[in-house]
C-alpha positions in Angstrom: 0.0 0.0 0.0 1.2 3.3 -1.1 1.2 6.9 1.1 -1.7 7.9 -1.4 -3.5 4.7 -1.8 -6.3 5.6 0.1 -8.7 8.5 0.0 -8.2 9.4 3.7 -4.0 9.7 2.9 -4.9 11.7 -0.1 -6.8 14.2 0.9 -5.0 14.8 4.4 -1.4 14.9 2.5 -2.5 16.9 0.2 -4.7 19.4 1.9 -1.6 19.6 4.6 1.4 20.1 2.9 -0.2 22.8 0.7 -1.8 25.1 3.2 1.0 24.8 5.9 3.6 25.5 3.5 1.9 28.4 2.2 0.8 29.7 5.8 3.7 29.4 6.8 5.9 31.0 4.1 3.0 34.0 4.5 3.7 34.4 7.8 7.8 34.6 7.7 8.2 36.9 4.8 5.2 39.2 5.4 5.8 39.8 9.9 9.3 39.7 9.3 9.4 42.8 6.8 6.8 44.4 8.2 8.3 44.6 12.0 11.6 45.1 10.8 10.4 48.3 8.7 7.8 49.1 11.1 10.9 49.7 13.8 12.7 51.2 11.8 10.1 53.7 10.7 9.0 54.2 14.2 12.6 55.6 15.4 12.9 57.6 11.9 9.3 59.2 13.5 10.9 59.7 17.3 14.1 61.7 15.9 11.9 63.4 14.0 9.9 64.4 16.5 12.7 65.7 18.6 14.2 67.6 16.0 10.8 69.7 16.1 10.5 69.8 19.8 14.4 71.3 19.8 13.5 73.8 16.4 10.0 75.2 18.5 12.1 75.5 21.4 14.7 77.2 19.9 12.1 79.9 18.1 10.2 80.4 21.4 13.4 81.4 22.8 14.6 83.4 20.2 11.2 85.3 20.4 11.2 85.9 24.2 14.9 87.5 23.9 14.0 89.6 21.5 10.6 90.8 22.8 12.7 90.9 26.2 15.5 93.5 24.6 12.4 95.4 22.7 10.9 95.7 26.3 13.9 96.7 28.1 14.7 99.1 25.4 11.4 101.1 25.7 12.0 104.6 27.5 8.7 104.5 29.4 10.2 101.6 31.6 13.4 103.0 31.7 12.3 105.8 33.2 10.3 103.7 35.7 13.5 102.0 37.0 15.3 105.5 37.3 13.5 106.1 40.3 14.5 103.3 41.5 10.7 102.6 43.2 9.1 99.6 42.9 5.5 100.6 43.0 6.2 103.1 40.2 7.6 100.4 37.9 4.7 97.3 38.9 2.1 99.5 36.7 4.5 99.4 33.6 6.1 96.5 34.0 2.7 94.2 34.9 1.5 95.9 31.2 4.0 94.2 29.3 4.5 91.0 30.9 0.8 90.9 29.8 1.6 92.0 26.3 4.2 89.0 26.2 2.5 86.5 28.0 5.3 85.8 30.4 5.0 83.2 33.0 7.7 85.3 34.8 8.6 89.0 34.5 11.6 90.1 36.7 12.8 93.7 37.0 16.2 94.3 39.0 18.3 97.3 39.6 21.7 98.0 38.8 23.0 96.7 42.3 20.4 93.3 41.6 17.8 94.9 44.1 14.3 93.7 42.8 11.9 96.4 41.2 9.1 94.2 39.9 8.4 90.3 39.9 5.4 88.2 38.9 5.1 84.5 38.4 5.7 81.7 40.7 5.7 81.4 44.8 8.2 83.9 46.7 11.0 81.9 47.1 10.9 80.9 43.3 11.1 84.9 42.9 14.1 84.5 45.2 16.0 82.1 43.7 15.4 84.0 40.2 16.4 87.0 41.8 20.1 85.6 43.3 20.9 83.6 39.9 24.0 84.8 38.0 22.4 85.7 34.8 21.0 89.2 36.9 24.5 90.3 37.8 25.7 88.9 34.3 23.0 91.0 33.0 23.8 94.3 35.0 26.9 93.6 33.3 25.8 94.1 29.8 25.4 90.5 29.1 22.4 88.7 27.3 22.1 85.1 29.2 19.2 82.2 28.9 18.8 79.8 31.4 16.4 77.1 32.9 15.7 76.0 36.5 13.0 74.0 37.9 9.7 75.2 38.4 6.3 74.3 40.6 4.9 73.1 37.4 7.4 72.2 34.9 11.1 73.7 33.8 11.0 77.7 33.5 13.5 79.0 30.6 14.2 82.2 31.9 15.8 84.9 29.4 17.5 87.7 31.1 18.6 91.1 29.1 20.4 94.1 30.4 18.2 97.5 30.9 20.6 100.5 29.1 20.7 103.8 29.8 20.9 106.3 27.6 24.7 106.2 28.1 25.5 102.7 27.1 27.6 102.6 29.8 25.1 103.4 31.9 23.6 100.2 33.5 20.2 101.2 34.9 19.4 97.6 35.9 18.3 93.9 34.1 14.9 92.7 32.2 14.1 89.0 33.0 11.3 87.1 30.8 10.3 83.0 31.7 8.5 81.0 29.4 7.2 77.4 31.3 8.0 74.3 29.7 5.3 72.7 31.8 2.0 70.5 30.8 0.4 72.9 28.3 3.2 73.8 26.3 3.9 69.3 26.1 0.3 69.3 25.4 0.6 71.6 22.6 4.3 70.1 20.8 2.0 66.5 21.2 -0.6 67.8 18.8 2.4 69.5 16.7 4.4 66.2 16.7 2.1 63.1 16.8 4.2 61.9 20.0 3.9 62.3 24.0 6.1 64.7 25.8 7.9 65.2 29.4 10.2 67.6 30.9 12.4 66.5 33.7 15.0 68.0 35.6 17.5 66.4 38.6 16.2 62.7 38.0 12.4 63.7 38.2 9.5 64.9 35.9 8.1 68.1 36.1 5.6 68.5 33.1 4.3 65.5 30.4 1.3 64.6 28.7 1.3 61.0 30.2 -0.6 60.2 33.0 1.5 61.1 36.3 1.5 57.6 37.5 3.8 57.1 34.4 6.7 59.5 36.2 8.6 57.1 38.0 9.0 55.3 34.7 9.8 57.9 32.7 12.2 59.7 35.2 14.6 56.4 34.7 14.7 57.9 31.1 15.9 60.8 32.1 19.5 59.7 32.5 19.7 57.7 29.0 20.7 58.3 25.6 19.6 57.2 22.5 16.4 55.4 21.7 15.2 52.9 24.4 12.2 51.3 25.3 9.7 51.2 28.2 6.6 50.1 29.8 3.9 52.3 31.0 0.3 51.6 31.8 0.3 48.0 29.8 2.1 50.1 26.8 5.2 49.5 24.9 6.9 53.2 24.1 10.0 54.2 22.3 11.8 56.9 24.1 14.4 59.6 23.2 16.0 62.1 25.9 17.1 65.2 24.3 19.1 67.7 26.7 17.6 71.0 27.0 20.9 73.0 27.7 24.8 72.1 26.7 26.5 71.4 27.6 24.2 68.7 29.5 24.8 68.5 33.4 25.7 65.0 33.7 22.3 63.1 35.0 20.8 66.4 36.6 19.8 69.0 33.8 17.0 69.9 32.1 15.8 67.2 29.9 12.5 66.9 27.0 11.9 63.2 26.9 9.9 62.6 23.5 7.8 59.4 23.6 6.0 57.3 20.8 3.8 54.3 22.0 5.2 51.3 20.0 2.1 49.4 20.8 -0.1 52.0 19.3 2.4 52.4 16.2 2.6 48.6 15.4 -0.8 48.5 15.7 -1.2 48.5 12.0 0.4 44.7 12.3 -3.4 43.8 13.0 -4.2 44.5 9.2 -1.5 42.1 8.5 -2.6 39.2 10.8 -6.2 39.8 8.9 -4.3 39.8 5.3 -2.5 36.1 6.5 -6.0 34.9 7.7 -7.0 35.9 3.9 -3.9 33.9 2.8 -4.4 31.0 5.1 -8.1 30.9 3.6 -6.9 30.9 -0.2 -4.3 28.3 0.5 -7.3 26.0 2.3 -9.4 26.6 -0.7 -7.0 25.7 -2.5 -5.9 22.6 -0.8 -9.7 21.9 -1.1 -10.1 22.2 -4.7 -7.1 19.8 -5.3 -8.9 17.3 -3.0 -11.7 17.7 -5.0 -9.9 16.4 -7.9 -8.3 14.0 -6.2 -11.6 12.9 -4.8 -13.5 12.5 -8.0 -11.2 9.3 -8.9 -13.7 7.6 -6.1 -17.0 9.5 -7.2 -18.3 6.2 -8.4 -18.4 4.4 -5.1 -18.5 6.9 -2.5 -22.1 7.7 -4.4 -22.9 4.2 -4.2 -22.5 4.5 -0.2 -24.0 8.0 0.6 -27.0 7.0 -1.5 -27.5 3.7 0.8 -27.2 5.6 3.9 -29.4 8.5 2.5 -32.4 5.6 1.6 -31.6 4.0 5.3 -31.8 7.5 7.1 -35.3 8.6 5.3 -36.5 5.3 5.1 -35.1 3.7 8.4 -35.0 0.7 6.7 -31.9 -1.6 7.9 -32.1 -4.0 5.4 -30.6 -2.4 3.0 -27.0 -3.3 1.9 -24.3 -1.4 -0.6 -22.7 -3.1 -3.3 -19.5 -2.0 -5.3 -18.8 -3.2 -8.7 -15.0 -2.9 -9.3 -16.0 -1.5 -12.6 -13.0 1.6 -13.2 -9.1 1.7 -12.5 -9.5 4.2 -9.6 -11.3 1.4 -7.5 -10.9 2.8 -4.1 -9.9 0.8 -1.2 -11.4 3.0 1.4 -14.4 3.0 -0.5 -14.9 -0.8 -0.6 -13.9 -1.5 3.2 -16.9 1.3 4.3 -19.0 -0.3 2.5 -18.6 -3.7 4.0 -18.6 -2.2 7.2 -22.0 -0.3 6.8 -23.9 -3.7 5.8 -22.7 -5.3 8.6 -23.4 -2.5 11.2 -26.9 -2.1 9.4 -27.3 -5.9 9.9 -26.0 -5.8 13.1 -28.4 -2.8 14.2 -31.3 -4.4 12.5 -31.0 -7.9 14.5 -30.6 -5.6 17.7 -33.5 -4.1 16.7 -35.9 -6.4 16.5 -34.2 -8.4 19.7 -35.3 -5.5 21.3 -38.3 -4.8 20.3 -39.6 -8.4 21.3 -38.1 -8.2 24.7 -39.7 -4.9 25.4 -43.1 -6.3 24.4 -42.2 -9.3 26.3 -41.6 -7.0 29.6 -44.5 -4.7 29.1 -47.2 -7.4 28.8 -45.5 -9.2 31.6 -46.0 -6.4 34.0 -49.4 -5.3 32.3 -50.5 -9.1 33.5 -49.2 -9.4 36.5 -50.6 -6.4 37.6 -54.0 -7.6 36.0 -53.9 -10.7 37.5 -53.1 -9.0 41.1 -56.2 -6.9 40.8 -58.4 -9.2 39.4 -57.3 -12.1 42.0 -58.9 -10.5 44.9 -62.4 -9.4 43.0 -63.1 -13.0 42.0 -61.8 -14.7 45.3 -64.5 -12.8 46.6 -67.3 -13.3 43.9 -66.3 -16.8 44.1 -67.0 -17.1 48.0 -70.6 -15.0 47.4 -71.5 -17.2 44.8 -70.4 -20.3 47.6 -73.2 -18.2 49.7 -75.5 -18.3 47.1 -75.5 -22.1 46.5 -76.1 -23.2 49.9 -79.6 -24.2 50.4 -80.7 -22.6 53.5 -79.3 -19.2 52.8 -81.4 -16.5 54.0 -83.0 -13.0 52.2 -80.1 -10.9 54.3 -77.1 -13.3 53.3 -78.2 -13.1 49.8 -78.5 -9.3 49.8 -75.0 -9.5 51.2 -73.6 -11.7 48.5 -75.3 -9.5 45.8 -73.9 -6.7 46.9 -70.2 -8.2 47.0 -70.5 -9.2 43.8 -72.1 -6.2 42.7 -69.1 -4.3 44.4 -66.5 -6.2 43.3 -68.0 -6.4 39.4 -67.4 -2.3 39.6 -63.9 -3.2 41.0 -63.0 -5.3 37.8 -64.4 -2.8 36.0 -62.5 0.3 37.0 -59.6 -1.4 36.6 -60.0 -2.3 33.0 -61.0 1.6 32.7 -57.9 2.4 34.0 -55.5 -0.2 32.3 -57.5 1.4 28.9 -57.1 4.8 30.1 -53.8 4.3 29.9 -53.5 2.4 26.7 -55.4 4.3 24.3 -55.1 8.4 23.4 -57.1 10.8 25.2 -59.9 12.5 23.7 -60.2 15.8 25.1 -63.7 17.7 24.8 -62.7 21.8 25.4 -65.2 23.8 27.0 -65.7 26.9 29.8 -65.6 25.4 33.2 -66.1 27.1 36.5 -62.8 26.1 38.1 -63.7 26.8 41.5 -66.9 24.8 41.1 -65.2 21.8 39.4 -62.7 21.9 42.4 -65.6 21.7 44.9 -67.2 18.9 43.0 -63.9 17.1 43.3 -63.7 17.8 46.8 -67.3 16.1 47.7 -66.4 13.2 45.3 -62.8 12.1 47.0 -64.8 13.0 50.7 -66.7 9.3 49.8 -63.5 7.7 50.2 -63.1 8.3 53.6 -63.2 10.5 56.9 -61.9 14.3 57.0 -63.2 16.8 54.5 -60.8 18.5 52.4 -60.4 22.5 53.0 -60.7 24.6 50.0 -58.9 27.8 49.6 -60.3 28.9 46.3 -59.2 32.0 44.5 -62.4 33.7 43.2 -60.5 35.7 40.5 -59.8 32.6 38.5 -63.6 32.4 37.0 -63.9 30.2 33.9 -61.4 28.7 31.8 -61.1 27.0 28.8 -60.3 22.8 29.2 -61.8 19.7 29.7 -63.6 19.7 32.5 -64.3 15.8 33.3 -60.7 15.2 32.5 -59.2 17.5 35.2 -62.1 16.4 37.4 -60.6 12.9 37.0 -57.1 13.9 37.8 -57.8 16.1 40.8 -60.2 13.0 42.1 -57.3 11.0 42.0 -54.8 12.9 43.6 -56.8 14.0 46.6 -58.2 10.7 47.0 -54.4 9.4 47.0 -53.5 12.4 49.5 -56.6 11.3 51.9 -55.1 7.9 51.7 -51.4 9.4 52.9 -52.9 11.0 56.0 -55.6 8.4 56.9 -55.0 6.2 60.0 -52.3 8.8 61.2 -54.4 10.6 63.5 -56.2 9.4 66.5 -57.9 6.1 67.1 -61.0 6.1 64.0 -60.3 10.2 63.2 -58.6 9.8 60.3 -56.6 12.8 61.6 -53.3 13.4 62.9 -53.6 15.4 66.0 -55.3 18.6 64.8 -55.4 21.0 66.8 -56.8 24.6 66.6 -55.6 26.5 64.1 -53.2 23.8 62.9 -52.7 23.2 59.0 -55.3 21.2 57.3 -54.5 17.6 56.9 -55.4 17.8 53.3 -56.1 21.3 51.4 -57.5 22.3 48.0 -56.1 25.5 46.8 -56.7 28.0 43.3 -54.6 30.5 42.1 -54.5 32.8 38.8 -51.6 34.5 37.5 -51.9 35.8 34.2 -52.9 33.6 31.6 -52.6 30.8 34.0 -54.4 28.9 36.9 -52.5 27.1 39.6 -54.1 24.1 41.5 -52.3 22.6 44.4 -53.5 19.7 46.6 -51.2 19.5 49.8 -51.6 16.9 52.6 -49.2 16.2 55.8 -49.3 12.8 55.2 -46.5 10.4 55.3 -44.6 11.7 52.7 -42.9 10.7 49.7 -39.6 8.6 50.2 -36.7 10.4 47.9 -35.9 7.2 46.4 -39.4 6.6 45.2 -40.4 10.2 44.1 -38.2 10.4 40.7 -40.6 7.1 40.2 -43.5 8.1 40.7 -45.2 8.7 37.4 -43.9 5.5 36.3 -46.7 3.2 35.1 -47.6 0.5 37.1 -45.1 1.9 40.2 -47.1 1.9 43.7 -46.6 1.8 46.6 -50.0 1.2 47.9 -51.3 -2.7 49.0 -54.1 -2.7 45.8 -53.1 0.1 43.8 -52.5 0.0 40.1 -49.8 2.1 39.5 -51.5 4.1 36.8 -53.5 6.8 38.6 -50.6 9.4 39.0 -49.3 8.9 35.0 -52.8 8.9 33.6 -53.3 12.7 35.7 -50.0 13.7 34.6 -51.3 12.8 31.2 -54.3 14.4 31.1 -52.7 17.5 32.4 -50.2 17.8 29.8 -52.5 17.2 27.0 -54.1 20.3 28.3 -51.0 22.4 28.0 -50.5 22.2 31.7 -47.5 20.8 34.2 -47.9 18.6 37.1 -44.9 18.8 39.7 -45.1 16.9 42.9 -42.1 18.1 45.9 -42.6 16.0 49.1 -40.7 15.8 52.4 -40.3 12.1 54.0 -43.3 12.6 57.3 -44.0 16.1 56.6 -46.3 15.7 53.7 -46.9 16.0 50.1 -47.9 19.1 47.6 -48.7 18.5 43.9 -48.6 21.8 41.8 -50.8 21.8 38.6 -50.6 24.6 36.3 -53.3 25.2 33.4 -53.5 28.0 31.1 -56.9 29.9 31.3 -57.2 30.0 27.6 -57.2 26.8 25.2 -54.0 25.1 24.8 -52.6 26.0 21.2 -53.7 22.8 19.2 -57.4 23.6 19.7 -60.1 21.0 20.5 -60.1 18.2 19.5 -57.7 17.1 21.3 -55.5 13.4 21.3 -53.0 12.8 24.4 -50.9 9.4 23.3 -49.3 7.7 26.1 
């Protein structure tokens, strides 16, 4: 036998090798180009990025030292600071730290004494005041620098204030800009990437959430691309120094930031376009198995169109037979065939076997439970009869032998009724019934069979409904007369009653309910109970548990409920009692009258 003798090798050689070698080639070429260029394009976009941070920074600066010098040229301030009072210059200078939108204007005098500052808390004004770009400033020198702020870095540019003598130093101009949250914000939306300003191992300003700082201020002290975690996130970082040359692991620092995860996210479109090429190379690997499979067409049709007759026929007796009739005569083919006639022969034989043995069983318990019942009625016609023959019997012992025979005739006779009942389909006759008077009715009929009325509890909002009315009648007779049975002889000597006292639970109750467009009935006793073993049983025909019962009663109600469109459920507790719950819809069931129940 050869690797592609069979139809099975065929197909699952073919089908295999052709769609795993083109998945897999798919998937090598395509994710390795595409990560490798999607990294490399991803730190092309990061430099980038920094290159514009450095180039805004650079203009913003350039801008505040010129508007600075512009200021600090203007004679209306400079005559201000002549006078060396600091309430005289606030007016002037407050005006044009509006007009440039400082986050810090500082006006000194020529001995570094402060005339005017705005912007930050007053030791930040301190600190501004006492750095060496002032006195470099009174000095005649221009000088930017950056210090950290409440709220990010301040780049502070600091200008000399001339007299009109040029050697005449009247005092120093200083103008911040923050590098804080809304100017990251803002180079964000101009880059495409997340930014963060950090100075002395910690962040000051960023776009990121700030539980992302402790990451990010490990960043601070690296160079070059890296990579790092935040929130769940892959991001590519690059710190760019913010002042050379660079304090070594303390100055100001812009940390530019591109999530990798969010940038490779486009790889998604490539797993789709693989899924595409996995499904091509499966079709295709199909569509050669096709062709493969047509050298068996022959007998593979001869075998589906036996199992097709068998499954809409369910005849087992038929059998499939291949004519070796072509060159491609298939193996497989020929060996399921065989197989099928002899599981269809096999199934067939079990079949029948089984059949007969459950006809067997059933008519064996349907007779002994005949002859049980029946036993008992004639024994007892049989002795009456006896009565009847013997020659000096009087009028009263003939009365009494009539009416055992008469008695146990009706015996004989209900339980052919019930073994029929059960045999046979239902007819149902739909009508309106008074609920509440049918349960009354039922009430009075099971009180014959014994001591110990029943207590109704009857719901007069459940009115007429539409069912059978002798049918439930039937059922409900039979279930309270089995739950007078459960609590008779339980009770005191001849009461039928287990010690009732006042205001104690009825021994056996009747209650109606509506809800909707359905009527519950539930019979409850606090008889012996049901034992747990027995109660998955009970609607078993011909299970009792009663010395003279049949066995049917319970699975001829359940029955007829159910051919109403009703459910009968039964919960019972070992000694505390019984309650059957039996729900009918108020309407007629959906398959209108006429109505057959099968059993």
């Amino acid at each position: 036998m050869t690797l592609f003798s069979t139809l099975r090798s065929r197909i699952f050689m073919t089908s295999a090798m052709l769609a795993v070698l083109s998945i897999a080639a798919a998937i090598y070429l395509v994710n390795a180009r595409v990560t490798r260029e999607a990294e490399k394009s991803l730190e092309r976009e990061i430099v980038s990025a920094a290159a514009q941070v450095d180039q805004l920074r650079a203009e913003r600066t350039q801008t505040f030292t010129l508007m600075a010098g512009l200021i600090a040229d203007l004679p209306k301030l400079k005559a201000a600071m002549s006078t060396n009072d600091p309430a005289t210059v606030k007016d002037i200078a407050a005006e044009y730290q509006a007009k440039l939108k400082a986050s810090l204007l500082l006006v000194t005098n020529q001995r570094a004494q402060v005339l005017y500052v705005d912007g930050g808390t007053p030791r930040e004004a301190a600190i501004i005041a006492g750095q060496p770009a002032v006195h470099d400033a009174v000095r005649g020198r221009n000088s930017v620098s950056l210090l950290p702020w409440s709220n990010g870095i301040l780049q502070v540019v600091t200008v000399p204030v001339v007299g009109i003598d040029r050697n005449d130093m009247i005092g120093s101009l200083s103008a911040g800009f923050l590098l804080g949250d809304a100017l990251a914000t803002q180079l964000k939306q101009i880059t495409g990437s997340d930014i963060a300003f950090g100075m002395d191992g910690q962040i000051l300003a960023a776009t990121l959430p700030r539980d992302a700082n402790e990451a990010l201020a490990e960043r601070l002290r690296t160079s070059g691309v890296s990579t790092v975690t935040i929130g769940g996130d892959d991001y590519v970082a690059l710190p760019r120094p913010l002042q050379a040359p660079a304090p070594e692991n303390s100055g100001p620092v812009a940390l530019i930031l591109r999530s990798r995860t969010e940038q490779l996210a486009f790889l998604d479109a490539i797993h789709t376009e693989l899924a595409g090429t996995a499904i091509v190379a499966v079709a295709l690997a199909t569509l050669l198995s096709f062709a493969v499979a047509r050298t068996i067409t022959r007998p593979l049709a001869a075998i589906t169109g036996a199992m097709r007759d068998v499954a809409a026929t369910g005849d087992l007796t038929r059998s499939i037979a291949l004519r070796p009739d072509n060159k491609w005569d298939d193996e497989d083919a020929r060996l399921l065939a065989a197989t099928f006639n002899t599981l269809t022969d096999s199934l067939g034989r079990f079949q029948r076997e089984v059949s007969q043995r459950e006809r067997l069983s059933s008519l064996g318990r349907l007779s002994t439970v005949i002859a049980h019942e029946v036993r008992n009625p004639l024994m007892i016609i049989k002795a009456a009869l006896h009565t009847l023959r013997q020659p000096g019997a009087g009028a009263e012992a003939v009365r009494e032998a009539a009416a055992d025979i008469d008695g146990e005739v009706g015996r004989l006779n209900r339980i052919v009724n019930e073994v029929l009942d059960f045999a046979r389909p239902i007819q149902f006759e739909l009508g309106p019934v008074d609920l509440n008077a049918l349960c009354r009715e039922s009430a009075a009929a099971a009180d014959a069979s014994g001591p110990g009325a029943v207590t109704l509890a009857l719901d007069e909002a459940v009115g007429t409904i539409v069912t059978d009315g002798e049918r439930v009648r039937i059922a409900m007779v039979n279930m309270l007369v089995n739950a007078r049975h459960a609590v008779n002889g339980h009770g005191p000597a001849g009461s039928g009653e287990r010690g009732v006292g006042a205001g104690a639970p009825p021994l056996v109750s009747l209650t109606t309910a509506r809800a909707g467009s359905r009527v519950t009935i539930t019979i409850a006793d606090r008889g012996v109970g049901i034992a747990p073993a027995d109660l998955n049983r009970i609607f078993d025909p011909y299970f009792t548990t009663k010395r003279g019962g049949t066995g049917l009663g319970l699975p001829i109600s359940k029955n007829i409920v159910e051919g109403l469109g009703g459910t009968l459920t039964v919960a019972s507790v070992p000694g505390g009692g019984t309650s059957i719950r039996i729900e009918l819809p108020a309407g007629a069931p959906a398959d209108a009258p006429p109505r057959e129940r099968h059993t």
